[in-house]
C-alpha positions as CSV (number, residue, x, y, z in Angstrom):
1,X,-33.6,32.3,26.0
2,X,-35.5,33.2,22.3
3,X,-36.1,30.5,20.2
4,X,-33.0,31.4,18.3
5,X,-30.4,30.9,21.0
6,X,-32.4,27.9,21.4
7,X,-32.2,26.5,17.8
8,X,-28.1,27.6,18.1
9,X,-27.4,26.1,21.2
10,X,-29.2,22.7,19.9
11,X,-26.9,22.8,16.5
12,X,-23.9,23.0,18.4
13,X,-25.0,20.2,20.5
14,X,-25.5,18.1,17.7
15,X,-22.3,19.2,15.8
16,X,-20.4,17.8,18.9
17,X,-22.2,15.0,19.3
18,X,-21.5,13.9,15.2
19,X,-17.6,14.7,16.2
20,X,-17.6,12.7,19.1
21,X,-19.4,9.5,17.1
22,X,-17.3,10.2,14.5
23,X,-14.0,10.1,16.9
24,X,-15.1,7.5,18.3
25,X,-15.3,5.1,15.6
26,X,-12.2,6.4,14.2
27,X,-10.2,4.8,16.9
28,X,-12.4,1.7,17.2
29,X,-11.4,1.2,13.5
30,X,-7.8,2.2,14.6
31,X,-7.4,-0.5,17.3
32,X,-9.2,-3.3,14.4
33,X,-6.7,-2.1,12.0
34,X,-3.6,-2.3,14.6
35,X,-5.0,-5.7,15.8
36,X,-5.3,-7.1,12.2
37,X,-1.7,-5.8,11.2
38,X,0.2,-6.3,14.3
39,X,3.1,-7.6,13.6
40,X,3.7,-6.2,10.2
41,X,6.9,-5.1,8.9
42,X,8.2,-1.3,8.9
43,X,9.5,0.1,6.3
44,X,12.6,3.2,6.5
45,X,15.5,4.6,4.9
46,X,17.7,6.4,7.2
47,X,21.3,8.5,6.8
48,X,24.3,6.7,7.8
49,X,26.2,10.1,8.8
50,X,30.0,10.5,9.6
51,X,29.3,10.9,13.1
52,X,27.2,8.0,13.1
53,X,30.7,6.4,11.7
54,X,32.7,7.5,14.6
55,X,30.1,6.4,17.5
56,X,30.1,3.2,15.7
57,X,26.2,3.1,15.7
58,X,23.1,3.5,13.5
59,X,20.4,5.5,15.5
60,X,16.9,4.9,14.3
61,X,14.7,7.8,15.8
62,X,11.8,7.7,17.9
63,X,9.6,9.0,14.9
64,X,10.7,6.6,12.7
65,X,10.1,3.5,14.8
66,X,7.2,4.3,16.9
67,X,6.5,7.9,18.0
68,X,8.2,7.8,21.4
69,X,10.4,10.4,20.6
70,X,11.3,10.7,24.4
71,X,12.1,7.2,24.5
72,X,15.7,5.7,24.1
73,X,16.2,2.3,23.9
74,X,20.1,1.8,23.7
75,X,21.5,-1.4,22.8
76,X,23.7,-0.7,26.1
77,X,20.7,-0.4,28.5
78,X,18.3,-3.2,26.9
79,X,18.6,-6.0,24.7
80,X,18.2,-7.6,21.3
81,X,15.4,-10.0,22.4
82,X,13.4,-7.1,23.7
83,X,13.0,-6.2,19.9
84,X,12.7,-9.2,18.7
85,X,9.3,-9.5,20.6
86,X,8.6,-6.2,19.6
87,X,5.5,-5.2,17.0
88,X,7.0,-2.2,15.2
89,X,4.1,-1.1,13.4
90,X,2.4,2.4,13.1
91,X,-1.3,1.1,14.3
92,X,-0.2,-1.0,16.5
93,X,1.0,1.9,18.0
94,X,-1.8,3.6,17.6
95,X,-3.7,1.5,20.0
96,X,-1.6,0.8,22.0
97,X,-1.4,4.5,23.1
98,X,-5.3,4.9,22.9
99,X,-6.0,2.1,24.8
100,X,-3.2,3.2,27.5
101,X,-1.1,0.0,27.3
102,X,2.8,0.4,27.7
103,X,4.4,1.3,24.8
104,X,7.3,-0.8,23.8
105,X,8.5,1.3,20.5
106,X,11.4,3.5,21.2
107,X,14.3,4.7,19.3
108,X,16.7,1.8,18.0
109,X,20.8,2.1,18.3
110,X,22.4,-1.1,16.0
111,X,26.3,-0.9,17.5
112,X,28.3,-1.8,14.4
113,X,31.6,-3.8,14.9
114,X,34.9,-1.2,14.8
115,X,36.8,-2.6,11.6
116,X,33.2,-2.4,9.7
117,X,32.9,1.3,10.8
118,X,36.8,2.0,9.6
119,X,36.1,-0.1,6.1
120,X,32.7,2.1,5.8
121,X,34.6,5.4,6.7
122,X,38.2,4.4,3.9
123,X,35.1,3.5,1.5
124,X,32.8,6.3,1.6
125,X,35.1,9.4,2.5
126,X,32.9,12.0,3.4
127,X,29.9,10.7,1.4
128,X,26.5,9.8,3.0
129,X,25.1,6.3,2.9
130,X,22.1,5.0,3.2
131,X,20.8,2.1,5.5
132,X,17.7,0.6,4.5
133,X,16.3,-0.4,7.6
134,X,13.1,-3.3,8.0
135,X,12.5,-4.4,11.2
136,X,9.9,-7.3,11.7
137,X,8.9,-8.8,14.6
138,X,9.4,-12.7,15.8
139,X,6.4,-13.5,14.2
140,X,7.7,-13.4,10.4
141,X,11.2,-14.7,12.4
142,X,13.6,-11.8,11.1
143,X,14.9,-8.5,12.2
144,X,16.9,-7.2,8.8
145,X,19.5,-4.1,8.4
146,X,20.5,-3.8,4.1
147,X,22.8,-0.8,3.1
148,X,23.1,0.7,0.1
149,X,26.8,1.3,-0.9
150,X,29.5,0.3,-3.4
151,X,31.0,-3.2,-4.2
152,X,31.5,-5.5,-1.5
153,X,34.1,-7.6,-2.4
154,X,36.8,-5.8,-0.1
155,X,34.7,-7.0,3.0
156,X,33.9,-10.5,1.3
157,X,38.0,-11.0,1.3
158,X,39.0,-14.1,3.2
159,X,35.7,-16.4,3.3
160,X,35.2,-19.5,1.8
161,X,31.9,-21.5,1.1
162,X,30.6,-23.0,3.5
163,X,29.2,-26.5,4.2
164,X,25.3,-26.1,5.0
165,X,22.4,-28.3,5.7
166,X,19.1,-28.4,5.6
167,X,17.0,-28.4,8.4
168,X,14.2,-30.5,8.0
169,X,10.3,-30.0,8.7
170,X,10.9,-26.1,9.2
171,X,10.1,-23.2,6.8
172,X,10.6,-19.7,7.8
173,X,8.1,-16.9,7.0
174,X,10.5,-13.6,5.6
175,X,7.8,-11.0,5.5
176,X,9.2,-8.4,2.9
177,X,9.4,-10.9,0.4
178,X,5.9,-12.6,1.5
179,X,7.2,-16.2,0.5
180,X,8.5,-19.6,2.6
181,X,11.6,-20.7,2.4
182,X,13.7,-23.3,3.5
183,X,16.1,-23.1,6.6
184,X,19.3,-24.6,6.7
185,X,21.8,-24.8,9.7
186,X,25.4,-23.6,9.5
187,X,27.4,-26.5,10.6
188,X,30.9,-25.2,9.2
189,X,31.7,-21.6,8.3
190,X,35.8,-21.1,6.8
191,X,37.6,-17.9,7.4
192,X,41.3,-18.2,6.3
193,X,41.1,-21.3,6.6
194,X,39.4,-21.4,10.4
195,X,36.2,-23.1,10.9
196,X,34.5,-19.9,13.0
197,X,31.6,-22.4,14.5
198,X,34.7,-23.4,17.1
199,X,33.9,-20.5,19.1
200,X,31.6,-22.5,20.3
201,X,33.7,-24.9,22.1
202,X,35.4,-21.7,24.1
203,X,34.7,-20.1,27.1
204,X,33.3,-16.9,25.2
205,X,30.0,-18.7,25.7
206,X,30.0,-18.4,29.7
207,X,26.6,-18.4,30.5
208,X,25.5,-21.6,28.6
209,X,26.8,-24.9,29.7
210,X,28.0,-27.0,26.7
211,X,24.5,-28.6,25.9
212,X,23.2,-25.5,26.2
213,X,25.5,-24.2,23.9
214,X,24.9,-26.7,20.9
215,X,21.0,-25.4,21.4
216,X,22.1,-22.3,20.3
217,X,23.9,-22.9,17.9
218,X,20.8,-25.0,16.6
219,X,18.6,-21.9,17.3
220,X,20.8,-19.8,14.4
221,X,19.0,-20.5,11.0
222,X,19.5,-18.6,7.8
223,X,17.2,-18.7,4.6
224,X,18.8,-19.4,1.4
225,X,17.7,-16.5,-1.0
226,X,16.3,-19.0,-3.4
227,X,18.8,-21.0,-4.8
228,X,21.6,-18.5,-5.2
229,X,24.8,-18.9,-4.4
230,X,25.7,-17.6,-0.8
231,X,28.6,-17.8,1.7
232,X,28.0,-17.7,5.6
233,X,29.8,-15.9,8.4
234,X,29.1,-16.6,12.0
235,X,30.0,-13.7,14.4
236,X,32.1,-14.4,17.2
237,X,29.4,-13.8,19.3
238,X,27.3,-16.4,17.4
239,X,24.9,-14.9,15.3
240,X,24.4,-15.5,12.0
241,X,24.8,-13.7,9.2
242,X,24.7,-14.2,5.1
243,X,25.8,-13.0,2.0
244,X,24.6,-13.4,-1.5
245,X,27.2,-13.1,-3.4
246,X,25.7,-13.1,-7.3
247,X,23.9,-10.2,-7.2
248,X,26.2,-8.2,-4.1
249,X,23.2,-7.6,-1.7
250,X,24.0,-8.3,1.9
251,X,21.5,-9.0,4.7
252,X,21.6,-9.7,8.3
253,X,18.7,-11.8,9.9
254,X,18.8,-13.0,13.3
255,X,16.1,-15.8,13.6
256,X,14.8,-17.4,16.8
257,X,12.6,-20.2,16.0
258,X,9.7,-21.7,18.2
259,X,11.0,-24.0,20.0
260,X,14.0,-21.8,21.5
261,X,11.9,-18.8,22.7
262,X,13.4,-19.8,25.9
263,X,15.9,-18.7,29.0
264,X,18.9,-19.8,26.9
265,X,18.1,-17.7,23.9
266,X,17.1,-14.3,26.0
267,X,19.5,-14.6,28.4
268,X,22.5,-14.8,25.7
269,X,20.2,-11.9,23.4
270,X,21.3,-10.1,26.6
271,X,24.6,-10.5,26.4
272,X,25.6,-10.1,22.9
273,X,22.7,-7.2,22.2
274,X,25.2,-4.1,22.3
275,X,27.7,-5.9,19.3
276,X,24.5,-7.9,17.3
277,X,24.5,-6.8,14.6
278,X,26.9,-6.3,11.9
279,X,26.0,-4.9,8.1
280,X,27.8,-5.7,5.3
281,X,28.3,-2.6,2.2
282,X,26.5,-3.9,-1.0
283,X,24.8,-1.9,-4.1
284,X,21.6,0.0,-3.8
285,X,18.8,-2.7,-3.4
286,X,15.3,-1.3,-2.6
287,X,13.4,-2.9,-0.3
């Protein structure tokens, strides 16, 4: 071999070397970057089509969430809870696949309640809305669903404010606005007149005995918005929901605190996790 071949065959050696080095430190600074942000907030505006209307469901894609493309996790097959101990973030990710742990990102489907779905589709014809989407995981204590639309008065019709208290000693952490704020408990929600919290004196709640039921009910905490006016609705399923009426934006936030990351909680997730979550039509807000 001449000295030339030699002097070639070194410089290629080298190059590959500098690239492997350099690849190398590119995902160590991946996995420091996924472990200081794990647990952040993700971010996406997705199309609420017609035929995302008629299923009665929001699909968030693979891409959108984490990647998995493959990957389906339906509401029907898994359960709220999973997500809820779920880091949806893109670095996280990142290492998560480099370092060959199991990935739990998949795609998302949010089942919307029927009469929402037929009030959406009278609403918006054969428009397309838009569902801003942030997911965060149980760490900042919220998992969040706003859509842009029109007034919401129509779907307001029928509720009446609500007696609330505040929950002492407890703060919650809402990670898009990056501020504490208060909890309160729901003790008394009106609809036409019908205090919804007496679901929970029914058999709906099967698999909890009657203590266990009053946990839960303990477990559902809302933040206040500030000190805006708002008015409550409790699914009949039990989970929370609010809406700030002053300046029509609408959120839902499902909010498992500390000291009820237990069987009760994740075993009732399970139950209720295909009908969850229900989103209320309010004017554009970006998030």
């Amino acid at each position: 071999m001449s000295p030339k071949d030699e002097s070639v065959k070194m410089i290629k050696k080298t190059v590959l070397i500098i690239y492997a080095v350099m690849a190398v430190w590119i995902l160590y600074i991946a996995f420091l970057y996924g472990k200081k942000y794990e647990g952040s907030t993700y971010n996406k505006r997705i199309a609420l089509r017609e035929d995302y209307i008629d299923k009665g469901e929001i699909r968030m894609s693979g891409g959108m969430v984490s990647g998995c493309e493959e990957a389906v996790l339906s509401v029907e097959r898994s359960n709220l809870s999973y997500l809820l101990y779920t880091p949806f973030n893109e670095w996280s990710l990142i290492r998560n696949y480099i370092f060959g742990k199991k990935s739990k990102g998949a795609d998302v489907v949010i089942t919307l309640d029927g009469d929402y779905c037929r009030a959406i589709k009278e609403r918006i014809g054969d428009e397309t809305a838009f569902f801003d989407i942030l997911v965060t995981d149980v760490k900042s204590g919220a998992i969040r669903c706003y859509m842009s639309g029109e007034d919401s008065a129509k779907l307001d019709e029928g509720f009446e404010e609500s007696t609330i208290y505040k929950r002492h000693k407890e703060i919650s952490y809402i990670a898009d606005k990056g501020e504490f704020r208060p909890l309160y408990i729901i003790e008394e929600v009106k609809y036409n007149g019908r205090n919804l919290f007496e679901h929970q004196k029914d058999d709906k709640l099967d698999i909890c005995s009657e203590e266990e039921a009053e946990l839960l009910k303990d477990s559902l905490l809302v933040d206040t918005l500030g000190d805006k006016k708002i008015r409550y609705k409790i699914y009949d399923d039990g989970i929370s929901a609010y809406s700030n009426i002053q300046d029509r934006s609408v959120a839902v936030t499902i909010i498992v605190h500390d000291d009820k990351k237990d069987d009760i909680i994740e075993s009732y997730m399970q139950k209720v996790a295909k009908d969850v979550l229900e989103v209320y039509a309010h004017e554009t807000r970006e998030i």
